[in-house]
C-alpha positions in Angstrom: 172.0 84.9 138.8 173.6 85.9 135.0 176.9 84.4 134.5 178.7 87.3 135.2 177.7 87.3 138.6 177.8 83.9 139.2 181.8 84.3 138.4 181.7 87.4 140.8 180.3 84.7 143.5 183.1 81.9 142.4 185.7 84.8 143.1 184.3 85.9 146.1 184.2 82.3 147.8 188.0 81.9 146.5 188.7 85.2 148.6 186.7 83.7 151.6 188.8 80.8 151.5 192.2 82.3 151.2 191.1 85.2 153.9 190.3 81.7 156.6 193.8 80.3 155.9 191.8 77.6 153.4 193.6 78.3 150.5 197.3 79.8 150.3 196.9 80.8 146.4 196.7 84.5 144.4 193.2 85.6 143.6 193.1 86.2 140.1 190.7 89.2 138.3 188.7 86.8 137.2 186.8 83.3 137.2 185.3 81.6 134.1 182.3 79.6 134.8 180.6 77.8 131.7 177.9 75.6 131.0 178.3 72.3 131.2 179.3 69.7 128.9 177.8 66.9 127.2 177.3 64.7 130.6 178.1 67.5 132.9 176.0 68.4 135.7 174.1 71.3 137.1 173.8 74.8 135.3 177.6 75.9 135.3 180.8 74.6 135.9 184.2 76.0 136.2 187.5 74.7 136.1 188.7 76.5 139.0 190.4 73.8 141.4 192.2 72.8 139.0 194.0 76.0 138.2 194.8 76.8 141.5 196.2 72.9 142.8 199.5 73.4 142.0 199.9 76.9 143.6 198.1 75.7 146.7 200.1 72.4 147.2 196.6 70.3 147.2 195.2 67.6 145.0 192.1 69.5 142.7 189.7 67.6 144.5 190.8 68.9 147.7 190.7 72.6 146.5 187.2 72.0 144.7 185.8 70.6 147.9 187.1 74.0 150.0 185.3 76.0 147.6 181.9 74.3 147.0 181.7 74.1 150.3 181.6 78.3 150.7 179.7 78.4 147.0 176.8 76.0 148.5 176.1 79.1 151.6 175.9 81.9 148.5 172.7 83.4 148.2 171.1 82.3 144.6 173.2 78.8 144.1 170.9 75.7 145.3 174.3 73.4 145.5 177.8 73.0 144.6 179.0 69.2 143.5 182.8 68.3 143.0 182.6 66.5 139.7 185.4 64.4 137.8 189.4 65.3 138.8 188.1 68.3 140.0 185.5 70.7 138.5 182.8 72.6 139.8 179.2 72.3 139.1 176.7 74.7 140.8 173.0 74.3 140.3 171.5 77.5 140.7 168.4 78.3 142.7 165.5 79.1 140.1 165.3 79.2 136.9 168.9 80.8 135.9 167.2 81.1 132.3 165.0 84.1 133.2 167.2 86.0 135.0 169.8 86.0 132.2 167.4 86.6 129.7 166.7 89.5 132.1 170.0 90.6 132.4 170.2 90.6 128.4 167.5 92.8 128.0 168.4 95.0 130.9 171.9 95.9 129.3 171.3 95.6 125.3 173.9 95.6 123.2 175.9 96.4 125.7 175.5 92.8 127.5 179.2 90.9 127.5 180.7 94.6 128.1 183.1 95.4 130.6 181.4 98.0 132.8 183.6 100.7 132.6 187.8 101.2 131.7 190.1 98.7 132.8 193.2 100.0 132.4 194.5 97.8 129.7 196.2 99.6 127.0 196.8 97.7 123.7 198.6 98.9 120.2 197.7 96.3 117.3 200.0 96.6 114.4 199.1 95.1 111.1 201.0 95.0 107.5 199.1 96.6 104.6 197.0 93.9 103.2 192.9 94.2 103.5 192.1 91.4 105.8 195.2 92.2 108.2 193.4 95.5 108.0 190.0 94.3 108.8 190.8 91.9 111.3 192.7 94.6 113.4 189.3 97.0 113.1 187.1 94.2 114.4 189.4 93.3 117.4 189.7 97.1 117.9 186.4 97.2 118.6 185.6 94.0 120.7 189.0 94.6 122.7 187.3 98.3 123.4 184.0 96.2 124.4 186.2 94.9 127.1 187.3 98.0 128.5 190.3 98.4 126.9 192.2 101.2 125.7 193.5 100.1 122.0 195.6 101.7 118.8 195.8 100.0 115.7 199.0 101.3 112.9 199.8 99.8 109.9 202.6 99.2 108.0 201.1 102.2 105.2 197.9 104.0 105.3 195.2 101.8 103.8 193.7 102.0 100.5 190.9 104.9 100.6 188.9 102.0 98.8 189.6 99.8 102.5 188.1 102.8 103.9 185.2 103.8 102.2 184.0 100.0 101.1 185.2 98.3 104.4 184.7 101.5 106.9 187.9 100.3 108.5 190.2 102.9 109.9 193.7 102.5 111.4 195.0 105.5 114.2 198.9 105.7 112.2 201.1 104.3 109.7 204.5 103.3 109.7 206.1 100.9 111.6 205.9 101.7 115.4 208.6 101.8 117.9 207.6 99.0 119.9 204.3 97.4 118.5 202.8 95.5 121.1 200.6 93.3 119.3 201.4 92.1 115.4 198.3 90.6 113.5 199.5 88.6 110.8 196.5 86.3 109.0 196.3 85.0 105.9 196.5 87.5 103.3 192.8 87.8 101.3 192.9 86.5 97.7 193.4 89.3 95.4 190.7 87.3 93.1 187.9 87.5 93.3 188.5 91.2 94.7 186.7 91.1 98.2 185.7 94.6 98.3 183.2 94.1 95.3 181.0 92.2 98.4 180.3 95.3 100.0 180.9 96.1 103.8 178.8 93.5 105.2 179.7 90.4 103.0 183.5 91.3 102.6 184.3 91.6 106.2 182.5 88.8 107.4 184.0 86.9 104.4 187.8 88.0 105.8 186.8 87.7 109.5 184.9 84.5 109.8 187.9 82.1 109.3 190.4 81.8 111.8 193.5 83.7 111.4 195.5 81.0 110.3 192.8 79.5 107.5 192.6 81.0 103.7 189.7 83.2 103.7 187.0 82.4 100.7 185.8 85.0 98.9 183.3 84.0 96.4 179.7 84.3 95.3 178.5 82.5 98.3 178.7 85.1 101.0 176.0 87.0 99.0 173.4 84.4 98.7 170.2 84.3 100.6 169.9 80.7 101.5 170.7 78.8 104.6 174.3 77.1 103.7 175.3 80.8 104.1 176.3 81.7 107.4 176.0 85.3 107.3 172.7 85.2 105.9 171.9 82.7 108.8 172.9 85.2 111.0 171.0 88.1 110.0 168.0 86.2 109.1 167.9 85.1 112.7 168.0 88.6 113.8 165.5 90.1 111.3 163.4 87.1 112.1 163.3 87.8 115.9 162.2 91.7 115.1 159.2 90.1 113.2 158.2 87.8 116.1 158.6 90.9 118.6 156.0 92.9 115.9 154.1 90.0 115.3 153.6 89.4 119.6 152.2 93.2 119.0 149.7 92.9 117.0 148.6 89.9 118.9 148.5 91.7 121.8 151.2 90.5 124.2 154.7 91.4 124.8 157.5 89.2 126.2 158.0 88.7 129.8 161.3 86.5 130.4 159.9 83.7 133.1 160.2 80.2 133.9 158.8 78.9 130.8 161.4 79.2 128.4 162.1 75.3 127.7 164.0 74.6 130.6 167.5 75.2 132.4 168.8 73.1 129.1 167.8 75.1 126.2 170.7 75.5 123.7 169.8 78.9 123.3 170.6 79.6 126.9 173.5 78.1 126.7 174.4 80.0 123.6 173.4 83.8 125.4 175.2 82.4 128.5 178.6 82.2 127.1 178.3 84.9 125.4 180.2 87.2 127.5 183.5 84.2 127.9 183.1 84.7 124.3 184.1 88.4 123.8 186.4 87.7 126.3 188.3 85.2 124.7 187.9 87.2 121.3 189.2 90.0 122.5 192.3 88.0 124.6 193.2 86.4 121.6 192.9 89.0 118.9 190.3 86.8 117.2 187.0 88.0 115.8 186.5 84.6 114.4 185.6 83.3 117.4 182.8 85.8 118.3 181.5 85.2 114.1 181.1 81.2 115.3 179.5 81.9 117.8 176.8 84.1 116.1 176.4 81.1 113.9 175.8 79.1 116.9 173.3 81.6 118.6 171.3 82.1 115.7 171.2 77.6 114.6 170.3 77.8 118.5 167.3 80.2 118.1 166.2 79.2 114.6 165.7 75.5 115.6 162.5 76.6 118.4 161.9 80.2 116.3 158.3 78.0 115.1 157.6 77.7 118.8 157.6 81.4 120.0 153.8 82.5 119.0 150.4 81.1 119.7 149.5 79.0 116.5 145.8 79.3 115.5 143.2 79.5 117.9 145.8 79.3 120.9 145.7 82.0 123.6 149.3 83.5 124.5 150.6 82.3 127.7 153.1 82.5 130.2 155.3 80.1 128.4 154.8 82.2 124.8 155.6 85.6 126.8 158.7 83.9 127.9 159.5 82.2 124.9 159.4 85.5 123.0 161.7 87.3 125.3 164.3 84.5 125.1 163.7 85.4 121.5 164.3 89.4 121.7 167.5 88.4 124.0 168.7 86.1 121.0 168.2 89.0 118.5 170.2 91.3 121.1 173.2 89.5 121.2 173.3 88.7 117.4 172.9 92.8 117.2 175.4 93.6 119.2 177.8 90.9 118.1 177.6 91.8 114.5 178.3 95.3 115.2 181.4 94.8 116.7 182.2 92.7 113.5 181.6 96.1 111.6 178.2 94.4 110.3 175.1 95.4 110.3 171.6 93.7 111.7 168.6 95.0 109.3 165.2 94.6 111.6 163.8 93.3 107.7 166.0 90.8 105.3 
């Protein structure tokens, strides 16, 4: 069971429960589940009960215990435990590693997406300065991952140099009637000029810090060593193309299974949240938060990268098969999560 489903399930048992007179609350759209926290328990948790107490005139406990109770009968979860004022931890049956390195692979870049148009309609207004410009683009494009209908203006048409350098692109200029949205970061430096970056380096230098922090943009974004995120980034990805061509020429291909280190791999965790991720980006107008994250997914991968093939004499195995498409799954989300930065992911660095 992937994430996603596993909120479909939490929503599902929260209809249940209001259907049998359980529960006197509103269903929202949607349910967030997580993984756990440093001394949480089981493979997801979600903070459910403890929205919904209020509304349903019961202590969180109370509400949790109503809806573990249904979660514990769903096909694919193994148990639901009531942990701490009220949250929800649910253990799923198997190895929830495989099937959401499944899942990854099954929709490609396109994992995190909402499936189809959800009828949210979104104008982003931004005032003529580069990052304002840039940031807009990149939540254009992640809002638009989450089915969103979105229109960006700006206060003038941007510089052709924006354009052609940055590939950013607005629908109109001039200030709109009623703008529903007004992104308003820090402004970039004017020195050093970002644009002499190029695409990649400039708009990761303006879209990396959070909205209200001065973006940096010197040297540093082009170097090729680790202190540099980016780099980190995109060396993870190239670096998982080579392990997929290096598995070929060794004769084995990946196979996501129950050998991938466990229900507690970081990397897992990293894949897994993906999706709350975009989400969140998108619900907050902030790319930064998908460009941490990318950090965090490719530190996750890089740390057991050594561990994907056979070393010398060793025959591939089950565990290497699995390994390396936990591996190909890391690469995919890093892909598709720097191209809705406007970046790009070269298979070689």
């Amino acid at each position: 069971m992937t994430p996603v489903e596993l909120s479909r399930t939490v929503l599902r048992a929260l209809r249940a429960a209001v259907d049998a007179g359980e529960l006197a609350v509103a269903v929202p759209e949607r349910v967030h589940v997580e993984r756990p926290r440093p001394g949480g328990r089981g493979d997801y948790a979600s903070n459910l009960a403890l929205r919904l107490a209020r509304e349903a005139g019961a202590a969180p406990v109370r509400v949790a215990g109503i809806l573990s109770a249904r979660l514990a009968a769903e096909p694919g979860i193994a148990r639901a435990d009531v942990t701490g004022p009220g949250f929800l931890s649910i253990t799923l049956d198997g190895d929830p590693g495989a099937g959401l390195v499944r899942d990854v692979l099954a929709r490609g870049r396109r994992y995190g997406h909402a499936e189809a148009y959800t009828g949210e309609r979104v104008q982003l207004h931004v005032p003529y300065e580069v990052r304002a410009v840039v940031v807009a683009d990149s939540a254009r494009r992640i809002l638009r991952s989450q089915g969103a209908l979105v229109r960006v203006t700006c206060d003038a048409a941007p510089d052709p140099a924006w354009t052609e350098v940055l590939g950013v692109r607005v629908d109109a200029h001039g200030h709109p009637p009623e703008p529903l949205a007004t992104l308003r970061p820090v402004p970039a430096p004017a020195h050093p000029d970002p644009l002499r970056l190029g695409r990649d380096a400039a708009r990761w230098a303006l879209l990396h810090p959070a909205a209200h922090d001065h973006p940096d943009t010197g040297d540093e974004h082009l170097a090729q060593r680790e202190t540099n995120p980016l780099f980190r980034v995109r060396y993870a990805h190239a670096r998982t193309r080579a392990l997929l061509r290096n598995a070929a020429d060794l004769g084995f291909a990946p196979a996501p299974g129950d050998h991938a280190d466990g229900h507690g791999h970081p990397l897992l965790g990293a894949l897994g949240d993906y999706p709350a991720v975009l989400a969140a980006a998108a619900r907050h107008r902030a790319p930064d938060r998908l460009a941490r994250h990318l950090v965090n997914t490719a530190d996750a991968f890089l740390a057991g990268a050594h561990t994907v093939l056979p070393r010398g004499d060793e025959k591939p195995t089950a565990a290497h098969r699995a390994r390396l498409a936990l591996a190909e799954a890391a690469g995919t989300v890093l892909a598709g999560g720097l191209s809705l930065l406007g970046i790009s992911a070269p298979a070689y660095l």
